[in-house]
C-alpha positions in Angstrom: 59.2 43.8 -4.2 56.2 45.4 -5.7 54.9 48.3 -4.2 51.4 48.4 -2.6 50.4 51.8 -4.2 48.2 50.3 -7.1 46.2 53.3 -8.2 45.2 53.0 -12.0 47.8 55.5 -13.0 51.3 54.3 -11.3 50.2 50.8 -12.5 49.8 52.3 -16.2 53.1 53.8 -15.5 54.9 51.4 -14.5 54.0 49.4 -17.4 55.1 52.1 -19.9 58.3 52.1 -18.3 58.8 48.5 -18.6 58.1 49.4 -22.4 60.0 51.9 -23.2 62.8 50.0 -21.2 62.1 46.8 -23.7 62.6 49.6 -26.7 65.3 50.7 -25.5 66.8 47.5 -25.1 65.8 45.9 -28.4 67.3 49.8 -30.1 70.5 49.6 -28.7 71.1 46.2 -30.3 71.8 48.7 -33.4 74.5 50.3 -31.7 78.1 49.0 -31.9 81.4 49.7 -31.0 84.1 47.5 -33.2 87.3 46.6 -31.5 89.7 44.6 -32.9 89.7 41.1 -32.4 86.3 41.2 -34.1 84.1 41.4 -30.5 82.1 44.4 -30.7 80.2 46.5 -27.6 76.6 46.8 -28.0 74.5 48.8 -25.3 72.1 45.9 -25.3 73.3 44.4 -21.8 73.6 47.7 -20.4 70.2 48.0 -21.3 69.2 45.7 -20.0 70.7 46.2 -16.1 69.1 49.2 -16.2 66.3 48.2 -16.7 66.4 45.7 -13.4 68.4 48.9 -11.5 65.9 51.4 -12.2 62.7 49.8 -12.4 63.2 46.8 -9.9 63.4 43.2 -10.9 59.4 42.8 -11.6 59.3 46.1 -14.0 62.4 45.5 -15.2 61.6 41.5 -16.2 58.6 42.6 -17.7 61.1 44.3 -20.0 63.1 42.1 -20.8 60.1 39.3 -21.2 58.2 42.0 -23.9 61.6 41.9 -25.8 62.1 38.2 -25.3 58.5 38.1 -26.6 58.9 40.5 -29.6 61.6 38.1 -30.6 59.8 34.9 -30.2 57.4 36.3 -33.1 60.1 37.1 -35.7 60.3 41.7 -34.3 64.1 42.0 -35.2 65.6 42.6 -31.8 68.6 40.1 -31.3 71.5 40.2 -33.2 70.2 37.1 -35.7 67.0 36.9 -36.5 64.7 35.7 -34.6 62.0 33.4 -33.7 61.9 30.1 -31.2 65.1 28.7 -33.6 67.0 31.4 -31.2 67.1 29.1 -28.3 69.2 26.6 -30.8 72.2 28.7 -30.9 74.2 30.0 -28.5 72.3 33.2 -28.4 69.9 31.3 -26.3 72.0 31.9 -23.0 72.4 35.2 -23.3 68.5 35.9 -23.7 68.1 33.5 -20.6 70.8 35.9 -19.0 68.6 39.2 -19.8 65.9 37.9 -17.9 68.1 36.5 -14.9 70.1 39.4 -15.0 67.2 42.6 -14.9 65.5 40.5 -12.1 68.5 40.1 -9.5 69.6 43.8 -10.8 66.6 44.4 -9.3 65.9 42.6 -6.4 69.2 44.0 -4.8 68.0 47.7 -5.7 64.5 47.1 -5.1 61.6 50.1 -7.0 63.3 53.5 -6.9 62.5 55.7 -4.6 62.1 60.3 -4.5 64.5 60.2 -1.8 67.3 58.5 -3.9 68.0 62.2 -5.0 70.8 62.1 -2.0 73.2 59.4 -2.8 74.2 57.6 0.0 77.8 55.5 -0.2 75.5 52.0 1.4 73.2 52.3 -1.8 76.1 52.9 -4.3 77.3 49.7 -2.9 74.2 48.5 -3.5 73.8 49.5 -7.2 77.1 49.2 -7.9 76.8 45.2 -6.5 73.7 45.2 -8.7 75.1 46.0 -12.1 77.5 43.9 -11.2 75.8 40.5 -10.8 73.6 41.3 -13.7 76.5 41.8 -15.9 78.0 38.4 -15.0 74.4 36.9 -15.1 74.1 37.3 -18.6 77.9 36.1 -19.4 77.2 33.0 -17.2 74.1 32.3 -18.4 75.4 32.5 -22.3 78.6 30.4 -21.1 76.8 27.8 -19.6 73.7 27.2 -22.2 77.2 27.6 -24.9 78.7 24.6 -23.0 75.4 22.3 -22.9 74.3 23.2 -26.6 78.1 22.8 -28.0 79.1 20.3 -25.7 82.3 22.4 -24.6 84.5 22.0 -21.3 83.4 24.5 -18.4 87.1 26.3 -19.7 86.6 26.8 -23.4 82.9 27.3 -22.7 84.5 30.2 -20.8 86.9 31.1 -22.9 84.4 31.4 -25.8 81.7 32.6 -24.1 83.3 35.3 -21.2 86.3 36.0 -21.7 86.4 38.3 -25.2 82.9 40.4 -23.6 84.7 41.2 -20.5 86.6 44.4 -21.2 83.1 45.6 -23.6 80.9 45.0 -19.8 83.2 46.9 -17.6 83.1 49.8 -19.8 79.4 49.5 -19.8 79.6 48.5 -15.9 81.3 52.2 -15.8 78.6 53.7 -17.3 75.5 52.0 -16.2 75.8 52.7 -12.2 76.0 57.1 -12.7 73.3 56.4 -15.3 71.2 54.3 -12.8 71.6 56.8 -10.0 70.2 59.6 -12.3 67.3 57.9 -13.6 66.0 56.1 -10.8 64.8 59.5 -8.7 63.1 60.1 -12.1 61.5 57.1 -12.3 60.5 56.8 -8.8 58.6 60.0 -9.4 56.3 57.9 -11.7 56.3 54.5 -10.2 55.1 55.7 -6.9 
């Protein structure tokens, strides 16, 4: 839920957050981990939790939409390049999964807020909840849209499009939730 505390500057703010978060996310694309077996981990999804976990799900889909968006026009921020023919491959589902995943991340955590400094187990659970649904968000979604567009059984659709990400997201599940609790009392000092 959006706050009611509209002044000129929070609303600037939160909007420069949502910026920096769609930077950050469209950034980390150029950072990967190979493993063998040929998946590699890239931050992007991580990135793109946070987003919903720190900045709520209507700061955090604004985002992911302004990456979505730079995309759309041919900016270099997927892993091909881009431009509306994205939505052709399977690619597609995964986008569609960045946007579903930073907006439940962040309906479950709601806006941050200063008092967040004292973690409490209830809101770990939260967060932790969080990160995960938006993590399997974005593997569903790509799964899925991989199983309409290639015409694949609900198993090899899974096999393809789950399966070889899911050691790569709990690694990044690990990370993103102690990240998340640090940055959210930051960001709450800004948002609010």
């Amino acid at each position: 839920m959006v706050n009611t505390n509209n002044s000129p500057k929070t609303t600037r703010n939160r909007y420069i957050f949502a910026a920096v978060f769609a930077a950050m996310i469209a950034v980390s694309n150029f950072f990967q981990v190979p493993l063998p077996g040929g998946v590699p981990i890239v931050l992007k999804n991580m990135f793109v939790v946070l987003s919903g976990t720190v900045l709520g799900s209507y700061y955090g889909g604004i985002a992911v939409l302004i990456l979505i968006g730079a995309g759309l026009i041919g900016i270099p921020v997927f892993v091909i390049p881009g431009g509306p023919g994205v939505f052709l491959t399977p690619l597609g589902g995964y986008i569609i999964g960045y946007f579903a995943a930073s907006l439940c991340a962040g309906l479950v955590c709601g806006l941050p807020q200063v008092s967040e400094k004292k973690m409490r187990p209830i809101f770990l659970l939260r967060l932790s909840l969080a990160s995960l649904l938006g993590f399997s968000l974005i593997l569903f979604c790509g799964a899925f849209y991989m199983m309409r567009l290639n015409s694949l059984s609900f198993t090899a659709a899974m096999i393809a499009g789950v399966v070889p990400y899911i050691y790569g997201d709990l690694v990044k599940l690990a990370l993103s939730i102690p990240l998340a609790l640090k940055l959210r009392p930051i960001a709450a000092r800004y948002l609010n």
